[in-house]
Every structure is written in C-alpha cells, then in structure tokens.
ZADO-1210 file (C-alpha; in nm, 4 decimals, padded with zeros to 6 digits):
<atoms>
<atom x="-03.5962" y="02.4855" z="-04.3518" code="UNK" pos="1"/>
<atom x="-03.7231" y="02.2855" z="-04.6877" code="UNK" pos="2"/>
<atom x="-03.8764" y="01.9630" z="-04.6553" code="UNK" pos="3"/>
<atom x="-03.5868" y="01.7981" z="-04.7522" code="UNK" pos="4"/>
<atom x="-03.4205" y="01.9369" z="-04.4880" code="UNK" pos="5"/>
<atom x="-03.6958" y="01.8407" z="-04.2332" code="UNK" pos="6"/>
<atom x="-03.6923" y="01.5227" z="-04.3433" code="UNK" pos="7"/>
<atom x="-03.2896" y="01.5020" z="-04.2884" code="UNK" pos="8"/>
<atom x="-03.3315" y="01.6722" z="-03.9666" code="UNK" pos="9"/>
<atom x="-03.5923" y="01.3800" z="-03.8521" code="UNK" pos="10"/>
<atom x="-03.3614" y="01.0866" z="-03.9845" code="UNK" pos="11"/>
<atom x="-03.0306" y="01.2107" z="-03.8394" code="UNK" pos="12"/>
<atom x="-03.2556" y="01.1649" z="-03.4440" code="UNK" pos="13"/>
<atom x="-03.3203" y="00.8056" z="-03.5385" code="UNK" pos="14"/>
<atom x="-03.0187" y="00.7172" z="-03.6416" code="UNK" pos="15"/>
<atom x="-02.8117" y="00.9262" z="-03.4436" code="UNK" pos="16"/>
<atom x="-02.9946" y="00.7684" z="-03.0808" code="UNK" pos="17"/>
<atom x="-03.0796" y="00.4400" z="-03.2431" code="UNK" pos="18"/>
<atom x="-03.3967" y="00.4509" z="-02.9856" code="UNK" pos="19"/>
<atom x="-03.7616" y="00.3310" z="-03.0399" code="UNK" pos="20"/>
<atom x="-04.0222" y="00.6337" z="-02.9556" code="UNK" pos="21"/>
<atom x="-04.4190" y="00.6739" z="-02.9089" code="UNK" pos="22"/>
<atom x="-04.5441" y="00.9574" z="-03.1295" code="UNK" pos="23"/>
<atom x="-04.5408" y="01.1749" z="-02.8927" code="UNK" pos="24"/>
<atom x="-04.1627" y="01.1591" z="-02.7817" code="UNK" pos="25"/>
<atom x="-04.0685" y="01.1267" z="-03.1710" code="UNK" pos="26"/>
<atom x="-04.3401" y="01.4563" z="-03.2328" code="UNK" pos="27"/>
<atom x="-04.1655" y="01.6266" z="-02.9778" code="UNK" pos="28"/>
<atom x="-03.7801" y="01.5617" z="-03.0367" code="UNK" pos="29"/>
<atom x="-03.9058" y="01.6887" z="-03.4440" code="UNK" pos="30"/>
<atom x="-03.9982" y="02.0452" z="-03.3154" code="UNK" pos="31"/>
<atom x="-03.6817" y="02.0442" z="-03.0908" code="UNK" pos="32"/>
<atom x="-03.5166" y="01.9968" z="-03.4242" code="UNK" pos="33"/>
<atom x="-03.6251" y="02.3328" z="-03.5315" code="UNK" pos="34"/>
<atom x="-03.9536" y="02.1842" z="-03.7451" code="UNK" pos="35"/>
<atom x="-04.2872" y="02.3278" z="-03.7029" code="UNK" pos="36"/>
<atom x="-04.4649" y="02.1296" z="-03.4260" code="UNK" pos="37"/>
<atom x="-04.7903" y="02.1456" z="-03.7165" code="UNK" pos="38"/>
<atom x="-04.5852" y="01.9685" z="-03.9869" code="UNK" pos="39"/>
<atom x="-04.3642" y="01.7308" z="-03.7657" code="UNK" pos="40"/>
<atom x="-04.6139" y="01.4280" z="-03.7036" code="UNK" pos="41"/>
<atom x="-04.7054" y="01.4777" z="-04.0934" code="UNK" pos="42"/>
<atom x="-04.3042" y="01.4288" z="-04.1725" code="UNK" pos="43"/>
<atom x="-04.2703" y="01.1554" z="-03.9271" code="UNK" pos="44"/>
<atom x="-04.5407" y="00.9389" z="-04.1242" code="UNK" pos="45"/>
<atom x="-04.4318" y="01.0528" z="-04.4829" code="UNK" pos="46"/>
<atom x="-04.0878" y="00.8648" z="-04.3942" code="UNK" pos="47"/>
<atom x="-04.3225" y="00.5706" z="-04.2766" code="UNK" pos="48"/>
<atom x="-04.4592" y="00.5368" z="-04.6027" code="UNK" pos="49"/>
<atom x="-04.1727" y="00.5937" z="-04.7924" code="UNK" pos="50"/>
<atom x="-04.0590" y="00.2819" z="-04.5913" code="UNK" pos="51"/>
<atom x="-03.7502" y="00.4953" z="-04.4856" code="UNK" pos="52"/>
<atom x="-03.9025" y="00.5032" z="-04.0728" code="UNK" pos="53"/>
<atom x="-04.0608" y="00.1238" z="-03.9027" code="UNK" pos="54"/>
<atom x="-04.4063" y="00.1605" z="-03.7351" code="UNK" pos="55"/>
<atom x="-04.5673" y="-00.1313" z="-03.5128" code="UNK" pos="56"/>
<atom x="-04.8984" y="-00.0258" z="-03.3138" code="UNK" pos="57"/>
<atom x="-04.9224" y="-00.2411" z="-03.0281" code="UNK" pos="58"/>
<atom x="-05.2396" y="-00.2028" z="-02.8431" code="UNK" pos="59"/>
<atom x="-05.3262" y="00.1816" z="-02.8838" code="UNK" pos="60"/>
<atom x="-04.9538" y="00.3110" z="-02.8801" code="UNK" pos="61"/>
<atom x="-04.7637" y="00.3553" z="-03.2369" code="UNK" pos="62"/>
<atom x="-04.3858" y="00.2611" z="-03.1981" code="UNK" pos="63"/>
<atom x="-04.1281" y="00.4405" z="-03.4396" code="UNK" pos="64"/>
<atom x="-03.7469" y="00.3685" z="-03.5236" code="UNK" pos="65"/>
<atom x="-03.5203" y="00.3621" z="-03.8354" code="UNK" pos="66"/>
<atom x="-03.1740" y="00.2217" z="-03.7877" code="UNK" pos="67"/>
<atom x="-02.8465" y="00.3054" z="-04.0098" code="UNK" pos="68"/>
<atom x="-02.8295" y="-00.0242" z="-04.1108" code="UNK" pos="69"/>
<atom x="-03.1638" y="-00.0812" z="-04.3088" code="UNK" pos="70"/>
<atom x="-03.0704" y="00.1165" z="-04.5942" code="UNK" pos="71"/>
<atom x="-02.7529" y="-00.0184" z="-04.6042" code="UNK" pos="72"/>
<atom x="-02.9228" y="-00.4083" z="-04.5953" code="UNK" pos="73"/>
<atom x="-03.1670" y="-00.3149" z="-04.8587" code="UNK" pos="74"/>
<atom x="-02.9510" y="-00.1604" z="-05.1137" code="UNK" pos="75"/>
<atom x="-02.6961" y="-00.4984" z="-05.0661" code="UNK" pos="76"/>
<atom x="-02.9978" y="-00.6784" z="-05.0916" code="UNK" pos="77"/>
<atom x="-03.1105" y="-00.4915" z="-05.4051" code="UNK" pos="78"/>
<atom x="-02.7261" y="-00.4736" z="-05.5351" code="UNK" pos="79"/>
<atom x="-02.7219" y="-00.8801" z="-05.5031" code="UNK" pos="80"/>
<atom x="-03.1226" y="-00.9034" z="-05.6731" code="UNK" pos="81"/>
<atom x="-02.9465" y="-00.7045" z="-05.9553" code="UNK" pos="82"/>
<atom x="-02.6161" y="-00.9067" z="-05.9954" code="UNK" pos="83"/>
<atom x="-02.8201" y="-01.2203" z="-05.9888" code="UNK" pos="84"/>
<atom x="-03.0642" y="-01.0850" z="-06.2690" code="UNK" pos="85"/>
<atom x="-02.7210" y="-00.9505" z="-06.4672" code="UNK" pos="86"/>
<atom x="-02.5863" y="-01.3232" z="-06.4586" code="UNK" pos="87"/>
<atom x="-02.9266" y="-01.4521" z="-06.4984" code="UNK" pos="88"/>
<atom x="-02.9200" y="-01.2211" z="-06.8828" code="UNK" pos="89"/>
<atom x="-02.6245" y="-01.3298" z="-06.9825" code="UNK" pos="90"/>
<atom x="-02.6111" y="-01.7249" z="-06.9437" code="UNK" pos="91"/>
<atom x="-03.0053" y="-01.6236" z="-07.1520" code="UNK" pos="92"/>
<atom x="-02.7567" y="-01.4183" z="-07.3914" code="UNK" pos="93"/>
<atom x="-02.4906" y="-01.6631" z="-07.4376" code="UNK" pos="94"/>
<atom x="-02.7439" y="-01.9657" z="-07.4744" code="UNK" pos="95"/>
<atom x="-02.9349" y="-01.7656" z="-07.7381" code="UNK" pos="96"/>
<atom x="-02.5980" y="-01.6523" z="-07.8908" code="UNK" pos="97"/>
<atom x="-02.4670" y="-02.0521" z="-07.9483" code="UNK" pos="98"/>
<atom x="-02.8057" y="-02.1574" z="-08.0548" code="UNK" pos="99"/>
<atom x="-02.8143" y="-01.9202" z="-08.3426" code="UNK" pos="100"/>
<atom x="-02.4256" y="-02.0168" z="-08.4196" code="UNK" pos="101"/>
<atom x="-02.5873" y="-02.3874" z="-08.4491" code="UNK" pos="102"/>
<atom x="-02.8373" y="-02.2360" z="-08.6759" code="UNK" pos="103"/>
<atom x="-02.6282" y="-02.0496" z="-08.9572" code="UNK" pos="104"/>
<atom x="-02.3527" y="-02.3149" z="-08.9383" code="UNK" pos="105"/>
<atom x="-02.3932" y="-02.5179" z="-09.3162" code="UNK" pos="106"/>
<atom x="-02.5774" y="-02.1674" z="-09.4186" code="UNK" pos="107"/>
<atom x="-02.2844" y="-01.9668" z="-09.4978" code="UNK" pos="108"/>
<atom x="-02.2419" y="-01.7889" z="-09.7978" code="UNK" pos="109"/>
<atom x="-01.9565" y="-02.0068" z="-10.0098" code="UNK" pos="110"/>
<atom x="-01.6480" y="-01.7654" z="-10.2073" code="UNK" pos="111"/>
<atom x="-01.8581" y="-01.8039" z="-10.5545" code="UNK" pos="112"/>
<atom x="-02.1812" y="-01.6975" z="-10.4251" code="UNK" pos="113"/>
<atom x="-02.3597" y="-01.9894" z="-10.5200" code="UNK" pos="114"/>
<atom x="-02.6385" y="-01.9764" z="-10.1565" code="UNK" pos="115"/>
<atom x="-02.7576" y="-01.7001" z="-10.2818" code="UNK" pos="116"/>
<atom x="-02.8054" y="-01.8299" z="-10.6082" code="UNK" pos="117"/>
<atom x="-02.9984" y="-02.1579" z="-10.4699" code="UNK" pos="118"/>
<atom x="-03.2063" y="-01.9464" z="-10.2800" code="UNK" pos="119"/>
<atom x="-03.3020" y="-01.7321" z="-10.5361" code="UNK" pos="120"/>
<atom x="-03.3608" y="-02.0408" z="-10.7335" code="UNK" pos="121"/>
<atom x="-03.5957" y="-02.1950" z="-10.4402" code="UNK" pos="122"/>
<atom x="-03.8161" y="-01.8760" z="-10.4368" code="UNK" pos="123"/>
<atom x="-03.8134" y="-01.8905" z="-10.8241" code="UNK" pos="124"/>
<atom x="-03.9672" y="-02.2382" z="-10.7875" code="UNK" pos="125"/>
<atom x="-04.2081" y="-02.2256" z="-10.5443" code="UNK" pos="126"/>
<atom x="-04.3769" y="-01.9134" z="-10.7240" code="UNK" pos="127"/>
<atom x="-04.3788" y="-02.1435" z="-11.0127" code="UNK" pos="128"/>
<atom x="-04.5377" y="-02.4411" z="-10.7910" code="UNK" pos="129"/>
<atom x="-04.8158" y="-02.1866" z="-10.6777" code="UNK" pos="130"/>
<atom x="-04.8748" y="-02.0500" z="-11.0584" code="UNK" pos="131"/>
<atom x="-04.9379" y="-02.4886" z="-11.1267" code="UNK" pos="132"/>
<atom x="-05.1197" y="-02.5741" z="-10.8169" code="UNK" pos="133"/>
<atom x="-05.3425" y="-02.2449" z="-10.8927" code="UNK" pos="134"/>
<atom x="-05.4065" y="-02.3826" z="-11.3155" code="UNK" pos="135"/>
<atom x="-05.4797" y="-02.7026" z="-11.1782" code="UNK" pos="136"/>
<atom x="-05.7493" y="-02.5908" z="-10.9614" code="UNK" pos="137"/>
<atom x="-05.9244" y="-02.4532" z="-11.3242" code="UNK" pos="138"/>
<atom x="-05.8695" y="-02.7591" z="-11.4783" code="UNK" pos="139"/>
<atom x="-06.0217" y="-02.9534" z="-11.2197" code="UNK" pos="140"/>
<atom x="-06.3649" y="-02.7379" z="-11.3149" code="UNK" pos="141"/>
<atom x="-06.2907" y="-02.9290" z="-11.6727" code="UNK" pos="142"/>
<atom x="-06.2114" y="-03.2525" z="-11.5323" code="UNK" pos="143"/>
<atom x="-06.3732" y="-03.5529" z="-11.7523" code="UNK" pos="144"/>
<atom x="-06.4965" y="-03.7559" z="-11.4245" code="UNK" pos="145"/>
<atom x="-06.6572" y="-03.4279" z="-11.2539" code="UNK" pos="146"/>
<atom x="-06.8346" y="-03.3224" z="-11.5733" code="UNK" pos="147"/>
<atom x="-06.9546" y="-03.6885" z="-11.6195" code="UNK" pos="148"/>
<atom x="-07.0909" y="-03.6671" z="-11.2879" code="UNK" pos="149"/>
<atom x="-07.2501" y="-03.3383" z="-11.3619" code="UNK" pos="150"/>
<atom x="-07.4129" y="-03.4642" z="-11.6779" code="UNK" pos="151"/>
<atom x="-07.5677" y="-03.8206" z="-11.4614" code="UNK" pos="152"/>
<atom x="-07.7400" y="-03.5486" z="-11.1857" code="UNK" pos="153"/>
<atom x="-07.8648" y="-03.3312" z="-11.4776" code="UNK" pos="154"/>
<atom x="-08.0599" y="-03.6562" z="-11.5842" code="UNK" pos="155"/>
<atom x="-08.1486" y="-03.7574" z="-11.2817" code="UNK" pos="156"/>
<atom x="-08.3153" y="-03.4610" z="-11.1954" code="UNK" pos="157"/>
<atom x="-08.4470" y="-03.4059" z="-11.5302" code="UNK" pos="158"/>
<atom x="-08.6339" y="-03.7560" z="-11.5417" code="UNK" pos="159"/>
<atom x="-08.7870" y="-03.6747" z="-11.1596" code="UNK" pos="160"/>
<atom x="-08.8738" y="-03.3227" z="-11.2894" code="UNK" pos="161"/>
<atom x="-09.0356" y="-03.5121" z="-11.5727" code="UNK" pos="162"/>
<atom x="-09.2220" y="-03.7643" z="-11.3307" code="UNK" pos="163"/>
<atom x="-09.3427" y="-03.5120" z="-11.1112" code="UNK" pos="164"/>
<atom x="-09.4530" y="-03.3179" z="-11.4393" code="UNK" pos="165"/>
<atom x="-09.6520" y="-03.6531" z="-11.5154" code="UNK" pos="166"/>
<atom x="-09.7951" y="-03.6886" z="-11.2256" code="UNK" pos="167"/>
<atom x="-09.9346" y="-03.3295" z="-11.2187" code="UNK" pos="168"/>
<atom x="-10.0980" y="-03.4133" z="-11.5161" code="UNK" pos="169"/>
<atom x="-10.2024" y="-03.7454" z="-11.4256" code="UNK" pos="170"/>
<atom x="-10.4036" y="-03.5978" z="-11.1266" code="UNK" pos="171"/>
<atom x="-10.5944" y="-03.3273" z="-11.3787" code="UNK" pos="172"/>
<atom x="-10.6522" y="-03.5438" z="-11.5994" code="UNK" pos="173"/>
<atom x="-10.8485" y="-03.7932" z="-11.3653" code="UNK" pos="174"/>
<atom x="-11.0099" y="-03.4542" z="-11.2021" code="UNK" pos="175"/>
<atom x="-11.1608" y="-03.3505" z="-11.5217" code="UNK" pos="176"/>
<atom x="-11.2530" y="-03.6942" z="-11.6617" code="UNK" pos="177"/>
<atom x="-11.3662" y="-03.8990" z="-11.3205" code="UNK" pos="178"/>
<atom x="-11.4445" y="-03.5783" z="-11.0793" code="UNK" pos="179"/>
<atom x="-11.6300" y="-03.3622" z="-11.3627" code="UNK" pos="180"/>
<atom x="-11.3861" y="-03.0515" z="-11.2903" code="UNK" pos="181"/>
<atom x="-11.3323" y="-02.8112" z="-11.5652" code="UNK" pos="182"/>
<atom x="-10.9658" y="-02.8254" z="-11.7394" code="UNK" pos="183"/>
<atom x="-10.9641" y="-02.4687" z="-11.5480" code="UNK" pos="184"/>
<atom x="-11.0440" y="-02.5698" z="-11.2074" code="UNK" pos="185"/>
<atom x="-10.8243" y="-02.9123" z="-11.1967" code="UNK" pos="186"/>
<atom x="-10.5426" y="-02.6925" z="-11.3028" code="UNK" pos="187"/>
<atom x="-10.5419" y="-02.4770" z="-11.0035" code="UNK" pos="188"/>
<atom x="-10.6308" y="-02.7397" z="-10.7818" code="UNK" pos="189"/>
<atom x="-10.3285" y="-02.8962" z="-10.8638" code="UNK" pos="190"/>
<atom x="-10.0969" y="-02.6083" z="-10.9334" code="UNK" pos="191"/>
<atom x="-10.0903" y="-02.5934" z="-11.2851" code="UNK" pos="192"/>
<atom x="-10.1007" y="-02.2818" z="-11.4499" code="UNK" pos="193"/>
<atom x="-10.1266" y="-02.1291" z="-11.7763" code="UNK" pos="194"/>
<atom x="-09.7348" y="-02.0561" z="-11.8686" code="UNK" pos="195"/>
<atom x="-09.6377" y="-02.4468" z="-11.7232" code="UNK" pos="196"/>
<atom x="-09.3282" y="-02.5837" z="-11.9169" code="UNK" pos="197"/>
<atom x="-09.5639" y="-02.8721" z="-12.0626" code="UNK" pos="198"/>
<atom x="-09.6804" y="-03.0424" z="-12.4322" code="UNK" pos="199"/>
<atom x="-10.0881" y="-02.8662" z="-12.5176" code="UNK" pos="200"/>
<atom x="-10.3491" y="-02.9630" z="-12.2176" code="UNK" pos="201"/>
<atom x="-10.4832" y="-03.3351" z="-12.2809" code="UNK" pos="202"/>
</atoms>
C-alpha cells in the first residue's frame, strides 16, 4: 500500500463513521485498515497538519475527527474568496480602463498628422530653452554688476593687505629705532622675511 493509499485508507474511516476517536481507537482502526501499526499514528498526525484531520487535547487525551463536509466548506469558502477577488480586479480594471480613456481624450492624433508635429515641435523647443538657460549661465560669469563687485572686494582686500603690510613695518621700524633691535632681529620678530612683497627696508 503507498502512502497515498494509507492516507485514503485513514480518511475513508473518518468520514465513512463520522465518529470522534482517542489515539488509540483511531491507531487501532488504521492497522485494521491494512496499515502498518509502526506508520499509522505517524499518518494519523501528517493529515493533522495538513489540516485535512481536527485535533483538540483536552486534559491528557488527544481527540481526532474529519467530517465530509469540511472540505467541501473550505473549497466554497475559497471558491467565494476567489470570486470576490475576480470582481474585486475588474471594477480595479474597468476604473483604470475609463481613467486612461479620460486621459487620451483631446490627445488623439488628427487625419493630417499635425500632434505629432506639435510634439515634435515642443521637444524641439525645450532642447533649445536648455541650450539658452545653459549660455546664460556663462554670461552671468561676464555679467557687468558681478564683475563690478569683484573689482570693489579686490580693493578692499588690497588696501587691508596694504594696512596690515604698514603696520608690519610700522612695528620694525619702532623695534629698531626705540627698542635698539637690529633691522635683522625686528624682522623676525615680527614675521618679516627676506623675499616680503615690500618697497627696500626703511
């Protein structure tokens, strides 16, 4: 006998007696079947877990049955799960479908071909609005205002480069002349050295 078989044999004794049975009287009733009295209790609790045989343990006795009916329920139930999902699809379909009707109606193509032509048209004209947008970008770079801007920080920080020059200068100069330094010692003191963008030492 395969296990196919087996498990045939084991739900044609449910259904056929429609009973509830321990594990021992359902054990039992599987070897009378003709199934090894090893592999019956193993059969009886692969049906329980392919939800094809009910088990309730109530205190420390397991109860078994499977009725003729529960297949039957769950496949209507499963048949009616499907026609709902089906019906569900097709109002989704059929909403979709009238929404993109909405959407192409004024967009169809006219006898002379002329959509096409406007669209090409479009495309040719915002390439064209990218190649301007991108030139004026590099003319901004040569704009009058920004390049008079430019030239008012280049003074700016030419005449504090110029004070702070001073000032350096200033400081040697009273180092040699009140402090007795030499023009070589004042220099480093204050950070001036030999290749320093300045007019001949004072």
């Amino acid at each position: 006998m395969s296990a196919e078989e087996k498990r045939k044999a084991v739900m044609g004794i449910y259904h056929k007696t429609k009973s509830v049975y321990t594990e021992k009287e359902i054990v039992a009733l599987i070897t009378k079947a003709g199934v090894n009295s090893n592999t019956a209790g193993d059969i009886n609790q692969n049906l329980v877990d392919d939800g094809l045989v009910d088990m309730q343990k109530i205190g420390g006795t397991k109860y078994y049955w499977s009725f003729p009916g529960k297949k039957d329920r769950e496949l209507q139930v499963k048949y009616e799960a499907t026609l709902t999902a089906i019906e569900s699809t097709k109002s989704s379909f059929n909403e979709a479908k009238a929404k993109l009707a909405d959407v192409k109606r004024g967009r169809e193509e006219d006898d002379d071909g002329n959509r096409m032509k406007k669209l090409a048209k479009i495309d040719e004209m915002k390439k064209a609005k990218a190649a301007l947008e991108n030139e004026l970008e590099k003319l901004k770079e040569n704009d009058p205002q920004a390049l008079a801007d430019l030239r008012k920080e280049m003074r700016f920080c030419t005449e504090s480069a110029n004070r702070w020059t001073d000032n350096l200068f200033q400081c040697k100069s009273y180092l040699v002349k009140k402090r007795g330094m030499s023009k070589k010692e004042a220099g480093q003191l204050v950070g001036i050295s030999s290749d320093f963008d300045y007019p001949p030492e004072m």
